[in-house]
N, C-alpha and C positions, 0 to 999 in steps of 0.2 A: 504494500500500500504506500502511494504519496505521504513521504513524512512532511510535516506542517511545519514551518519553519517558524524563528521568533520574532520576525517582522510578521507573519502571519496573525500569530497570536496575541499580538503589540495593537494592531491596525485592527481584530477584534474586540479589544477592552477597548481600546478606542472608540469604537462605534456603539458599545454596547453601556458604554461610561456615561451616553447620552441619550439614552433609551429612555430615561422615565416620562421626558415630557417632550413627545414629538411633535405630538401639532405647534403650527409657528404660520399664523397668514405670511411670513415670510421667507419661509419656506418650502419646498417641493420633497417631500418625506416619501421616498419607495422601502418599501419591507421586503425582507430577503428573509427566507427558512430554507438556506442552504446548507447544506449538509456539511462540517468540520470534519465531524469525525463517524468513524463506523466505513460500512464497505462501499457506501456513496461517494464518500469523501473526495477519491480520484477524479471525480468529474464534476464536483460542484464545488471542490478546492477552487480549482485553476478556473472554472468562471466568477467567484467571488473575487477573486484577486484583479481577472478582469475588470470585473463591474467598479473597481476603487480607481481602476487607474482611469475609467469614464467619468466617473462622477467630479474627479480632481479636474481633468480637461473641461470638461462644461463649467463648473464656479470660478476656474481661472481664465475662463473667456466669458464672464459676463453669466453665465446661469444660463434657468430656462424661464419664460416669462420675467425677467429680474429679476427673479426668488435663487437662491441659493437651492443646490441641491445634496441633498442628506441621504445615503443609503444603510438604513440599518438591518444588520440580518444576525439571527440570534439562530443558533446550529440548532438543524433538525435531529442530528445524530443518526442519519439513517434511520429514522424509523417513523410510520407513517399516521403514527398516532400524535407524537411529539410535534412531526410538520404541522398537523392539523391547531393546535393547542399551540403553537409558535405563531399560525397565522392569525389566530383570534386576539391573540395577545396583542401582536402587531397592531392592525384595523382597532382595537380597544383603543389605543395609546394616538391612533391619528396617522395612521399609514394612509395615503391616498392609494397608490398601487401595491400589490404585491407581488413579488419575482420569485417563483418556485423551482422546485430544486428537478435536477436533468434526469425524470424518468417519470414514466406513469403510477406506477406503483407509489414509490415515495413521494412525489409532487401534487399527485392530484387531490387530496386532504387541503394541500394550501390553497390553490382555485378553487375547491366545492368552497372553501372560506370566503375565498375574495368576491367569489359570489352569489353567495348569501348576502353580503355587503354592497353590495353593487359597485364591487371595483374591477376592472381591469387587472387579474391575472396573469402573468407569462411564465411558462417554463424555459430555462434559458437551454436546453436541449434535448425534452422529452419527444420520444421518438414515434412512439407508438401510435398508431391512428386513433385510437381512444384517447388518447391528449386531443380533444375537437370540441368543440362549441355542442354538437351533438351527444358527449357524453356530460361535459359541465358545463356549459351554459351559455351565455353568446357571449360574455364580455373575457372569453379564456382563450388564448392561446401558446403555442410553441412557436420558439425560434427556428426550431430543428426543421427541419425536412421530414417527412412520414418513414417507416419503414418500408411504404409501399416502392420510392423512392430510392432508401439504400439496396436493399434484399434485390430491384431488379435493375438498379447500376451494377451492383455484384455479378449479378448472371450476366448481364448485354456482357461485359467486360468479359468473363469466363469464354461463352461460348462466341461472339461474335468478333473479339478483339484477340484473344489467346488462341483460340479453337478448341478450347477444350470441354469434350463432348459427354464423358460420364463422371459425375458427382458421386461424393459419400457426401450425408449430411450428420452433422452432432448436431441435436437441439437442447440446450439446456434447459430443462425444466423451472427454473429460476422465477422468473416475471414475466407479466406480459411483453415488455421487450422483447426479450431471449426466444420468444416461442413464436412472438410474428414476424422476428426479421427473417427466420428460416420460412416460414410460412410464403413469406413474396418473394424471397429467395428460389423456393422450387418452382414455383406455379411460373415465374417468369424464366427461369431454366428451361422448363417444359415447354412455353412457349415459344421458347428460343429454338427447340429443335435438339435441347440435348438431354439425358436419360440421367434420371436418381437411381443409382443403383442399391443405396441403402439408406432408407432414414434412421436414426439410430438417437438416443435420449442418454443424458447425463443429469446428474443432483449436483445440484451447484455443493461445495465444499466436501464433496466424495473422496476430492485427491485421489482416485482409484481409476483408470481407466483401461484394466483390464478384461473386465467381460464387453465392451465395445470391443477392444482390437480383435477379439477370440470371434465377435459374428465377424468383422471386415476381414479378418483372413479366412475364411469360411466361403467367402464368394469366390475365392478363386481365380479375381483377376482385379489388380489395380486400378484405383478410380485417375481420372484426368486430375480430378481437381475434389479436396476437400475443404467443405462448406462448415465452420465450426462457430456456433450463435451462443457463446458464454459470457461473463462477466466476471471482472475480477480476472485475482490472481489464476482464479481456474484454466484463464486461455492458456497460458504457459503451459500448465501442467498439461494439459489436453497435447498442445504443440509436440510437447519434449518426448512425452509415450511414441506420439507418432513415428516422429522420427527415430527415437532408439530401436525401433524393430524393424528398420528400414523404409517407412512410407516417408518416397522423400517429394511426393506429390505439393504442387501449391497448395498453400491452403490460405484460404478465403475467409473475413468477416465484417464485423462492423465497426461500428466508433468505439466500442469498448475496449477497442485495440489500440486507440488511439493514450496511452499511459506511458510512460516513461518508465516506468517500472517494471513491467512486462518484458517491454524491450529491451533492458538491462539484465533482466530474470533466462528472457530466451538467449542474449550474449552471441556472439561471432560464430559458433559453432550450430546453434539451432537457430538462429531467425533470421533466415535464409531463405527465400520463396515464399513468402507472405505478403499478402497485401490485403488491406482494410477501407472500406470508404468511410468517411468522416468528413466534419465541418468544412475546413478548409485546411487550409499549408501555412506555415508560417515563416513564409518566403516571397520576395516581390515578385516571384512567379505565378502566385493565387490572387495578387492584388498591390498595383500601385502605392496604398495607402500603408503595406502593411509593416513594411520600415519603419514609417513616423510612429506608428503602435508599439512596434518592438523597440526601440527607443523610450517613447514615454515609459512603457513596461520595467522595462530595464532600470530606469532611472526610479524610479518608484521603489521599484523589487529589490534591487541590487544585481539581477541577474537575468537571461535573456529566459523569457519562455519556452517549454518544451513540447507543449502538446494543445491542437489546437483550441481545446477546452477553453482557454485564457480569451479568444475571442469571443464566444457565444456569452460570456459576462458584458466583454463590452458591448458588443453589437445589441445583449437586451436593454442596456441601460441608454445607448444612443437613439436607440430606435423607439425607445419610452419617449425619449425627451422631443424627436420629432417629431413624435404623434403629438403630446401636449402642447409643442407649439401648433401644429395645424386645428389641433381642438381651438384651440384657448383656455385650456385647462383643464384639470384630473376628472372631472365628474365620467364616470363611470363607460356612462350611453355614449357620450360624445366622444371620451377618446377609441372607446372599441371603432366606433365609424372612420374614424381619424386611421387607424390601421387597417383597416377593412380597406379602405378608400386608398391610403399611400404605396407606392412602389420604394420600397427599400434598397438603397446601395450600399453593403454591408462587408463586412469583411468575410462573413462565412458564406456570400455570394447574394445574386438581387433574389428579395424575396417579394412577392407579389398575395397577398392574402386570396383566399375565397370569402365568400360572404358566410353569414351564419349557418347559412338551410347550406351551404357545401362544406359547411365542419372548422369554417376556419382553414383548410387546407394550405397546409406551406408550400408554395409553391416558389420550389429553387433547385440549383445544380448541388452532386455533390462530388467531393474531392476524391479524387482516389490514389495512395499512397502505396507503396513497397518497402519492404524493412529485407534491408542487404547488411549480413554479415551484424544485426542488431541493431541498424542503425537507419530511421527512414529518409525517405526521399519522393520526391512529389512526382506523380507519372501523370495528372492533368484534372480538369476538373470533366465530367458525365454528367447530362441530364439525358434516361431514357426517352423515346420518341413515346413508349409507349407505356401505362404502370397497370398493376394488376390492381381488380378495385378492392379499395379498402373496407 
């Protein structure tokens, strides 16, 4: 797991030292129940860290509305009782918006909250098509892209870009994440013209992935390419089986690849033939802009970003602040329209909302990455022509 560093935890009492009394008419107050610690941590670390180094940029150029902007976020802890009970707490004390933490499972507790209240909700990179207006309400959405989107950039890439024709799949039993990015992962395989030779199921924290390899050697013939939908430290562990028994096939997943830890965990000898789609790149190859970010970052942090989690902080807190200017301010109804209605230029690529009756639908490209010898590398950004429905 991403260890938290003591500017991390500095820059939390920090924000949390100012917690009791948010509301300020002079103010612009967003609430965060982003995850510290627990096994979310890896992905709502590095967007909270984002969202500071936004929020510092916008009051050092003037704010938004000439209100100051204030981002408090008080740790979910990974668990989706706490997120919930973190957002009421929030909205109590005078949160205009709430910014929830990157999954459906543990985030969507903060959106049923925000809107109960009638605020404006955002997951800064909940994946799953049940992150939609359709499951919590009209004023909620994600940054992220759907799974419908990652799972069939995976495939077009697999079969139409690689050529490779027959799949193993790992589905992690885990969350609704882990279970529908395989889900539009096959269906657009299949579409694509290429054959699942094995669907096959994993328990997230098993550490065991021996009765999987015992069916895959059982078929009799190596797959082109496998397909593994985990989270956490699990991917490794999945990875490294594989390949100690010689399956040295690519293997394919999603953004929860996108950790630094993993990658260090899989080392020069296993992470080798992998590749992941995720938010964006954190190179001026995914975006003009994205130097001045790793700059600001850096200077803030003391150190350059690693994964691209650090941008779905900023891009949620930037793209708050553009909707509230085109609102004219927080009220609920008006900025949901404000997003609904705006075209996004963002770092984790242009997002284009649906309206309510289409889910909120994030509509954007996503990045697809390679990790050679442990170490990644940006291979371009995908938007399928065509997605399976969510």
């Amino acid at each position: 797991m991403m260890k938290t560093s003591k500017l991390l935890l500095a820059a939390a009492s920090l924000a949390l030292a100012g917690s009791a009394a948010f509301a300020d008419d002079d103010k612009i107050v967003i609430g965060g129940a982003l995850s510290m610690t627990g096994i979310q941590a890896p992905l709502d670390t590095p967007g909270y860290n984002g969202a500071l180094v936004a929020v510092k940029y916008l009051n050092d150029n003037g704010g938004v509305l000439g209100k100051q902007v204030e981002f408090i976020n008080i740790d979910g802890k990974s668990d989706p009782v706490t997120v919930g009970n973190v957002a009421v707490e929030l909205i109590d004390k005078g949160a205009q918006v709430i910014v929830a933490p990157c999954d459906f499972d543990f985030g969507s507790p903060a959106s049923r909250e925000a809107q109960s209240a009638g605020l404006v909700g955002i997951s800064t990179c909940a994946s799953d098509p049940l992150y939609s207006s359709w499951s919590l309400g009209d004023k909620q959405f994600t940054l992220s892209m759907w799974n419908t989107t990652m799972g069939a950039t995976a495939a077009d890439f697999a079969v139409k870009e690689k050529g490779w024709k027959t799949a193993y799949v790992v589905t992690d039993q885990f969350i609704a994440y882990t279970k529908s990015l395989s889900k539009y992962f096959v269906e657009q395989f299949k579409a694509d013209g290429g054959e699942i030779l094995l669907e096959d199921t994993y328990t997230n924290g098993d550490n065991n992935f021996s009765a999987q390899l015992a069916r895959l050697q059982a078929l009799g013939k190596k797959p082109d390419v496998i397909f593994v939908s985990s989270y956490g430290t699990d991917i490794g562990v999945i990875i490294r089986a594989l390949r100690e028994v010689g399956y040295d096939a690519p293997v394919l997943g999603g953004d929860a690849y996108d950790d630094p830890a993993m990658h260090e965990a899989l080392g020069e000898k296993f992470g080798n033939d992998v590749y992941f789609v995720t938010h964006t790149w954190m190179g001026p190859e995914a975006h003009p802009d994205m130097p001045k970010f790793i700059e600001l970052y850096t200077a803030m942090h003391g150190k350059a970003p690693d994964t691209s989690f650090v941008s779905t902080g900023w891009d949620t807190i930037m793209m708050i602040a553009e909707a509230i200017k085109a609102a004219g301010s927080t009220d609920g109804a008006a900025l949901a329209k404000a997003l609904e209605d705006g075209q996004f230029k963002l770092l984790t690529g242009d997002l284009d909302y649906g309206t309510a009756e289409e889910g909120h639908v994030p509509n954007k490209a996503a990045a697809v990455i390679e990790l050679k010898g442990g170490k990644p590398s940006f291979v371009g950004w995908r938007k399928p022509e065509s997605l399976p429905k969510p």
